[in-house]
C-alpha positions in Angstrom: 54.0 79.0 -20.1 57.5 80.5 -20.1 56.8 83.8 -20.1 54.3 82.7 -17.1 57.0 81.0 -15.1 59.8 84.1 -16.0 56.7 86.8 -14.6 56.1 85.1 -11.4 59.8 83.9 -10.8 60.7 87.7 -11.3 57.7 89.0 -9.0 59.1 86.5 -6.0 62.5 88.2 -6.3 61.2 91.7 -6.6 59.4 90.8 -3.1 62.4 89.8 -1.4 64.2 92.5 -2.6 61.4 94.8 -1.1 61.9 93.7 2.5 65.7 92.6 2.4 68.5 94.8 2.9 71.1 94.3 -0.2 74.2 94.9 2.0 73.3 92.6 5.0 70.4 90.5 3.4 68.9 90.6 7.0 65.3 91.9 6.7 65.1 95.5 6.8 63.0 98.5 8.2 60.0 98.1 6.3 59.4 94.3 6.9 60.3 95.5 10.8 57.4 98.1 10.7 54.9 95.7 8.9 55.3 93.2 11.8 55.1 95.2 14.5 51.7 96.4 12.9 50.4 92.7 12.1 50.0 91.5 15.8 49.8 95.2 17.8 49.1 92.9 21.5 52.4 91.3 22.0 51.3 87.5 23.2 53.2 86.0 26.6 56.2 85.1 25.4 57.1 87.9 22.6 60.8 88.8 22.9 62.4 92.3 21.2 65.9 92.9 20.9 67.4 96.5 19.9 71.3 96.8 19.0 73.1 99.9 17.7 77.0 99.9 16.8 79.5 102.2 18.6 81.8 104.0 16.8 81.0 103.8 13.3 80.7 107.2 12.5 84.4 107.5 13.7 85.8 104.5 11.4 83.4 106.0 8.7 85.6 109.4 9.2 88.8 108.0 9.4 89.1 104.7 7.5 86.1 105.1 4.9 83.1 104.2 4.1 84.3 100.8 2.9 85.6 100.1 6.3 81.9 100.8 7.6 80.1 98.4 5.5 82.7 95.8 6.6 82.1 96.4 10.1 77.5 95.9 9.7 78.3 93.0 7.3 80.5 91.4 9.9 77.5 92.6 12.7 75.0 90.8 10.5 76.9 87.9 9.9 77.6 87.6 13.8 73.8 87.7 14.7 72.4 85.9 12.1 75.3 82.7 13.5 74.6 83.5 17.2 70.4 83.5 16.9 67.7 80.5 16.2 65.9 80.7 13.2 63.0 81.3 14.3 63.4 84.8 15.1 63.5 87.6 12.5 66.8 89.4 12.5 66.2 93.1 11.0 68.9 96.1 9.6 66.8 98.9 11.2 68.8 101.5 10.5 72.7 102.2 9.2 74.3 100.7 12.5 70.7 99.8 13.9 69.2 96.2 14.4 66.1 94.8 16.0 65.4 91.2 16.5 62.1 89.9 17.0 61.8 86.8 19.0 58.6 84.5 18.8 57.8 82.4 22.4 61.1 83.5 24.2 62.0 83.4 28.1 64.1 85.4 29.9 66.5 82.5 30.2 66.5 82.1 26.9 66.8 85.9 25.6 69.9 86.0 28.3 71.4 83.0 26.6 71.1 85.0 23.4 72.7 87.9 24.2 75.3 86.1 26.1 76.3 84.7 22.1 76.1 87.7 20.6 78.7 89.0 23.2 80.7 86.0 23.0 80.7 85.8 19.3 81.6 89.5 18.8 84.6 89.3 21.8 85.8 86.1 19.3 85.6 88.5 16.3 87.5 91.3 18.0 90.4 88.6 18.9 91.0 87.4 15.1 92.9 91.3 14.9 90.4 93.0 12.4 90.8 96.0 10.8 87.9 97.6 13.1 86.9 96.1 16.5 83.0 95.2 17.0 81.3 97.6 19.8 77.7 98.0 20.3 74.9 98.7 23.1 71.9 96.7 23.2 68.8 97.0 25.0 65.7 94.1 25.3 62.4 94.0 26.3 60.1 90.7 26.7 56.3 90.8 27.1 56.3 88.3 29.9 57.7 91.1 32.1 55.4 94.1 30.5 52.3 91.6 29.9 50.6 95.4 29.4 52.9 96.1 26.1 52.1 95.8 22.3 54.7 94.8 20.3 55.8 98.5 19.1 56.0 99.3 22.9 57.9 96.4 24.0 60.3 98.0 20.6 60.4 101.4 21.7 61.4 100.3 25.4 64.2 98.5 24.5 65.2 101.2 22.2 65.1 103.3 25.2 67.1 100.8 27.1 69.5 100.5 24.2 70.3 104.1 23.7 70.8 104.5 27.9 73.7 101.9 27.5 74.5 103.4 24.6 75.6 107.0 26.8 76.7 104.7 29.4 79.5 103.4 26.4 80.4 107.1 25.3 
C-alpha cells in the first residue's frame, strides 16, 4: 500500500512538473500548445492575451542573468495577482506570456489589462533594481466569431509584436 501511495504521489508531481515552468510555476508552452489543440473552434466568449517584456535582453547584458529572472518572476507574480482564476496564465517563452481566458467580454478583457498596467506602474514606483516594460496584444472570439483558438493566438501575437516596434 505504501509503495502504492509513494508511486502515484510521485506520478502526480512528475505531471505538474511536465506542464509547469520551475522559475515562474505559471503553466508553460507545452500545456499552452495542448489547449489550443483540445478545443480548435474558439466558442463566443474565448479571450487570448499575448505579452512580451521589453528590454530584457539589455538588463540580461548589463546587469546578469540573475537580474533577468528577477524581472519574469516579478512579471509572473504581477499577472497571476492582477487575473481571476479562471483563466490559465502561461510562460510562453523567456520573456513571452499568453493568457487564456474562458467566457470573457471586451469589458472585462479591458478591465484586465487595465490591472496588469496598474499593477506593473505600482511595481516600477517601489524603485526596483529593473523597471517592468512590456507590449501586449489581445484578441477575443466575440469580435473574430470566424477564429479557432490558435488563430485568435497568433492575431494577438501579431498585435503584440506591432506594439512591441511601436515601444522600440
Amino acid at each position: 500500500v505504501f509503495l502504492s501511495i509513494t508511486f502515484i504521489s510521485s506520478f502526480r508531481e512528475t505531471s505538474k512538473m511536465v506542464y509547469r515552468d520551475a522559475r515562474t510555476g505559471l503553466f508553460n508552452k507545452a500545456r499552452w500548445n495542448e489547449m489550443m489543440q483540445m478545443d480548435a473552434r474558439a466558442d463566443g466568449f474565448t479571450g487570448i492575451l499575448t505579452i512580451d517584456m521589453n528590454g530584457l535582453k539589455r538588463v540580461n547584458d548589463t546587469l546578469g542573468h540573475d537580474a533577468g529572472d528577477r524581472m519574469i518572476v516579478a512579471f509572473a507574480e504581477i499577472l497571476k495577482n492582477s487575473l481571476p482564476s479562471s483563466c490559465v496564465i502561461c510562460r510562453w517563452g523567456g520573456d513571452e506570456f499568453s493568457v487564456l481566458f474562458p467566457n470573457i467580454t471586451r469589458n472585462k478583457m479591458d478591465q484586465y489589462t487595465e490591472d496588469i498596467r496598474r499593477a506593473t506602474e505600482e511595481y516600477n514606483l517601489t524603485d526596483p533594481e529593473v523597471k517592468l516594460y512590456f507590449a501586449m496584444g489581445e484578441a477575443l472570439s466575440e469580435e473574430h466569431p470566424e477564429m479557432s483558438r490558435p488563430e485568435l493566438f497568433r492575431l494577438a501575437d501579431e498585435i503584440m509584436y506591432r506594439s512591441k516596434q511601436r515601444w522600440y
